[in-house]
N, C-alpha and C positions, 0 to 999 in steps of 0.2 A: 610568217605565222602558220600557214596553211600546210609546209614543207614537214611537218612534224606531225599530220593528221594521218590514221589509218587506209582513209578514204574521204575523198575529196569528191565531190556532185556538182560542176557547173555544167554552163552552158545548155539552161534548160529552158525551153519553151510549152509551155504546158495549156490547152485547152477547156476546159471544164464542161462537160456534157451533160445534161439533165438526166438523172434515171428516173425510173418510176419506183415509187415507195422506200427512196431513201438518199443517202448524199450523190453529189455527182458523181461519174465518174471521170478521173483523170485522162489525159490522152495526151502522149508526149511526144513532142513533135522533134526534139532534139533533146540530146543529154550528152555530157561526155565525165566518164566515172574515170577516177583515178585512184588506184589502189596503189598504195607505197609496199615497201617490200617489206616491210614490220607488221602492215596489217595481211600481207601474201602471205607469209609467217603465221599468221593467227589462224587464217581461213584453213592453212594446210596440217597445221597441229589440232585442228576440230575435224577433222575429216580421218587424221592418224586416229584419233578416240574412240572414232567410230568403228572405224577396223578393227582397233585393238579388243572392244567391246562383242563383235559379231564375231572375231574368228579366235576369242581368246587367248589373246597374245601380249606379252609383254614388253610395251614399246618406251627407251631406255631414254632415246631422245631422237626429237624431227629439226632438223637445219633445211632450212632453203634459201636457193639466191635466188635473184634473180640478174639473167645475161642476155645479150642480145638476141631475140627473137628467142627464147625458151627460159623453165624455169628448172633448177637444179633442187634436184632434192633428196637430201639423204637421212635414212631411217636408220634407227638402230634398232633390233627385235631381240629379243629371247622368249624361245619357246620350248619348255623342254631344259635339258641343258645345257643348250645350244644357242649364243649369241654370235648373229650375224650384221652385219652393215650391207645395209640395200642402197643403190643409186634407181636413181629417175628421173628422164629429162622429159620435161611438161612443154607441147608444143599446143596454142591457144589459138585459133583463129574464126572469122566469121564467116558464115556462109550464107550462099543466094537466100535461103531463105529466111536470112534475120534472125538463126540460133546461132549461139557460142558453139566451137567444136574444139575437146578437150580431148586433146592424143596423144598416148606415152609414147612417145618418139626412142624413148630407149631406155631396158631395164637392166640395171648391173647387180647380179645375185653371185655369191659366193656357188660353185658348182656343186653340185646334188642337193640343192634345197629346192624345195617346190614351191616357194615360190610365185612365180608365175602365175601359176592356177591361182591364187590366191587374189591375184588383183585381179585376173580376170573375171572372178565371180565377186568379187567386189563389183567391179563396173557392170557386171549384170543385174547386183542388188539397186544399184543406184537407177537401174534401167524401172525399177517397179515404184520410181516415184514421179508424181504429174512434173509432164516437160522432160526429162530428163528418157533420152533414145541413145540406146548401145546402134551404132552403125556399120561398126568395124571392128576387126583385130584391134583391141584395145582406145578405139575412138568410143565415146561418147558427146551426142550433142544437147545442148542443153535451150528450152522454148522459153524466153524469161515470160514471155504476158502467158504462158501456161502456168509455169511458176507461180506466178501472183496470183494468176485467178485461184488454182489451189487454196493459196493463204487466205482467199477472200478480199482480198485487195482491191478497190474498185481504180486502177490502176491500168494503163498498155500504151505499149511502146508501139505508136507508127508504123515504127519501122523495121523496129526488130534490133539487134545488133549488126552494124555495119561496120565497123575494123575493128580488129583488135592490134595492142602494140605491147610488146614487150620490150623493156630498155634495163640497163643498170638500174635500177630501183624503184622503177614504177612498170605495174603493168596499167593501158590504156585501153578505155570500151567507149567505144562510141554508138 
């Protein structure tokens, strides 16, 4: 039953903290998330919206897979007259210190499009929201209990992020 869910939430062990002047806050001491590749699909066609939205662009259609330790992704734009097909391979892992690290490992653009700049000031825009740190040539790392707190979430992770796993149809955060 579970095999047909977008995202899947076990193996959670959760504390409860007292705060002052309102509910507890949560404190998670384990979790391990599992995201199917229909719902990697979803996350990465709201993220395409967003682009298409900030850099006015018209985007025809997003396909992703997902393959062993990376995710594939391809766009279709038109902007202008001009209809091109982008490739992207999404490489996800964690780091020392408990953020997701999101790195295009490699971008396939039809020659003299620009491209390029395009998602790199993408991941610079995404650099101006809580949690979310440009670190590199097209890396960004992402603080999920920044995140949360952001949202107002009385909500934090331990630990942080401790592996990520990408396989044929699921990616895996623990």
């Amino acid at each position: 039953m579970a095999e047909d869910r977008d995202v899947l939430l076990s193996d959670v062990a959760v504390t409860l903290v007292p705060a002052t002047g309102g509910p507890p806050a949560a404190v998670v001491h384990t979790q391990r998330l599992r995201v199917s590749e229909a719902g990697f699909g979803k996350i990465v066609r709201e993220a395409m919206g967003e682009v298409q939205r900030r850099f006015d662009l018209d985007v025809r259609s997003v396909e992703s897979r997902l393959v062993d330790g990376s995710a594939d992704v391809r766009v279709k734009v038109r902007k202008f007259m001009m209809t091109a097909e982008l490739g992207v391979t999404v490489e996800l892992a964690a780091t020392p210190q408990g953020r997701l690290r999101i790195r295009i490992a490699d971008l396939r653009v039809p020659a003299g499009l620009p491209v390029a700049g395009l998602v790199d000031r993408f991941l610079d825009t995404l650099g101006s929201r809580p949690g979310v740190y440009p670190v590199g040539q097209r890396i960004v790392e992402v603080d999920a209990n920044e995140v949360l707190a952001s949202r107002g979430l009385p909500v934090r992770l331990e630990q942080g992020v401790r592996e990520v796993r990408i396989t044929p149809g699921f990616v895996e955060v623990a």
